[in-house]
TIGUPA-950178 format. One record per residue: residue in one letter; x, y, z of N, C-alpha, C in turn. Coordinates in steps of 0.05 Angstrom, whole numbers, plus 5000, padded with zeros to 4 digits. Layout:
<atoms>
aXYZXYZXYZ...
</atoms>
This chain:
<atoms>
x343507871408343107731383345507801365x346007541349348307641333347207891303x348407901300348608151271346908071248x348007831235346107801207342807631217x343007481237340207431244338507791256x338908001266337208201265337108281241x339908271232337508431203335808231187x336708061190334507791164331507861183x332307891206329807981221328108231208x329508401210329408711203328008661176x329008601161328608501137325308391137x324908241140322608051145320508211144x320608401176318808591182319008791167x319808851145319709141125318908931099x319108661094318108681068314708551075x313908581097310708431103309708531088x309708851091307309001074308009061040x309408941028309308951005309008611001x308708411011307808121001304408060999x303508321002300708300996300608520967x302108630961302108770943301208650909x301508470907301008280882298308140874x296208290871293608120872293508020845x291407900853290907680826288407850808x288607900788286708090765284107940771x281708220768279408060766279007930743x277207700747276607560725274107650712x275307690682272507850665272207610641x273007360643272107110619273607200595x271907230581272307250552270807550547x269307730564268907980558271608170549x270208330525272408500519272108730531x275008840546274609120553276309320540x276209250508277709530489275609640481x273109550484271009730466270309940490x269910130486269410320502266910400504x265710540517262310560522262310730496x263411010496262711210478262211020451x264310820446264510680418261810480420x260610440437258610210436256810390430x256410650441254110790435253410900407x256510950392257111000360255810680345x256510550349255510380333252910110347x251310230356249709980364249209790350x248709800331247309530320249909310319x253109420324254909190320255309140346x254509250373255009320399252209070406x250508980401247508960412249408590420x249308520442248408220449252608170448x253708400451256708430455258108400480x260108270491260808070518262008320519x261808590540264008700552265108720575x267208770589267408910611268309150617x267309280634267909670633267509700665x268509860670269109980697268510300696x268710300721268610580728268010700754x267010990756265011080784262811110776x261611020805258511010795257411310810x256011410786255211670786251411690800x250511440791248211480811246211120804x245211140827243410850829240710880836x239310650819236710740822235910460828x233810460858233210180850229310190840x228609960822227009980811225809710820x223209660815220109380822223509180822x224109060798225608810803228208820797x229109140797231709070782233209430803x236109430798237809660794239409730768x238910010775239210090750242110320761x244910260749246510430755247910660734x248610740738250211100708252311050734x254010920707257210950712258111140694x260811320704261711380696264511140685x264711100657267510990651270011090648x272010860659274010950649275710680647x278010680637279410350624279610320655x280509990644280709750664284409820660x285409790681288209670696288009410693x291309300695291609040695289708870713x289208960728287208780749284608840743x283808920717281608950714279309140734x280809310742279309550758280109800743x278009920752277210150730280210440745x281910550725284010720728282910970723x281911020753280511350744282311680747x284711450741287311740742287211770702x285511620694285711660664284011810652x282711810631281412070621278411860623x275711980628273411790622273311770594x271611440589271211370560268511340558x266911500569264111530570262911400592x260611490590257811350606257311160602x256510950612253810790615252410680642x250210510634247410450639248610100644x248710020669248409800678246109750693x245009500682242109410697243109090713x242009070738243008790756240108770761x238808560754236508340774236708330805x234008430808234208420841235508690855x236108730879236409000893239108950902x240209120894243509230899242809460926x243709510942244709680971244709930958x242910120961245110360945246810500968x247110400994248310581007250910451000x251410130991253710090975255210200943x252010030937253210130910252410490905x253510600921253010970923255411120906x254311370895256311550881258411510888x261011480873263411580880264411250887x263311080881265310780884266110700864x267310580866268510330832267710110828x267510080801266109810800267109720775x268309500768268209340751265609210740x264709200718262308950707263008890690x261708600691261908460654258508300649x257708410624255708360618254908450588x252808350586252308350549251308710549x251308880519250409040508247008980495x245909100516243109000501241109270498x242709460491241309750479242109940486x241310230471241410560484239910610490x240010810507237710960525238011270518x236811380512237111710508236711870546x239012010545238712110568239912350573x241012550593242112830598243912810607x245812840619248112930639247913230637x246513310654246613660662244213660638x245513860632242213990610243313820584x245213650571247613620553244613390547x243713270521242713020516245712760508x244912560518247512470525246112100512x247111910509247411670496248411380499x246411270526247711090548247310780528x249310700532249310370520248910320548x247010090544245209980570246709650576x248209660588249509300603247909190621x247408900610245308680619247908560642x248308540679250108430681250908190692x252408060685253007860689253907810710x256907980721258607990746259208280757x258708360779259008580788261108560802x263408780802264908760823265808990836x264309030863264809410877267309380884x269109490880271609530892271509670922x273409580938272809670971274109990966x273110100989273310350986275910440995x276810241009279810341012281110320992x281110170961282210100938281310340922x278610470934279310700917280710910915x283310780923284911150927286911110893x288811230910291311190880292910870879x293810760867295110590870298210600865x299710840881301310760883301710720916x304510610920304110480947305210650971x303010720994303010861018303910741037x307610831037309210751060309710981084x309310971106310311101122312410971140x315011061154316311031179316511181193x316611081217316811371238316411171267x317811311281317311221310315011441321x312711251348311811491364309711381361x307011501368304111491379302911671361x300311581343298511701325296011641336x295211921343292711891350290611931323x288511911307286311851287284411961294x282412201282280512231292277712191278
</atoms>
């Protein structure tokens, strides 16, 4: 083979795995995601029937007669509208979905984007602490796959040879 066709080759095959790199942001409408849980829980009565979206890890699921009931932990949304849990949390809340969510999916320790209305507080604990959940009615759920939950910066390896996985 001549010279500049292997590398345009070469080329090709090193930029594959960064042409998926560019996703398209989830779509959260017209929900705002600057209000923060802690701040919805400070002011309910301006928070009550309020379009948000909030992200985070979900800290535990309950499913109940017709509904799930999840305690996220928050933290801001990234450009793509997924929750950046290399940032500091901006509180708790209390998302409720119609009908039965998986909890072996929706289980501790995943991410989740939602957007849905503010339709109350719930008085509750984290540890022995009494604690102050603004409760989300939701609209759109979105679990992030669990391979997206790592870091986002990007995991290149090269190397010649045989990897065995166990």
């Amino acid at each position: 083979m001549n010279r500049p066709i292997t590398l345009l080759i070469l080329l090709t095959i090193v930029s594959i795995p960064f042409a998926g790199g560019c996703a398209t942001p989830y779509d959260i409408g017209s929900a705002n995601p600057r209000v923060t849980p802690h701040a919805a829980a400070q002011n309910v009565p301006g928070m009550l029937n309020h379009n948000v979206a909030w992200g985070g890890m979900i800290a535990a699921t309950k499913n109940l007669k017709d509904k799930t009931e999840l305690e996220v932990v928050g933290y801001p949304l990234d450009s793509g509208n997924r929750p950046d849990y290399d940032a500091a949390p901006i509180g708790r809340f209390l998302v409720i979905q119609s009908g039965y969510l998986e909890t072996a999916d929706y289980a501790p320790g995943r991410l989740i984007t939602v957007v849905g209305m503010v339709t109350e507080t719930r008085t509750g604990t984290v540890g022995e602490a009494k604690y102050v959940y603004p409760v989300v009615a939701a609209n759109k759920l979105q679990l992030w796959p669990r391979s997206a939950g790592g870091r986002n910066e990007p995991s290149i390896h090269f190397g010649i040879g045989i990897g065995i996985i166990r």
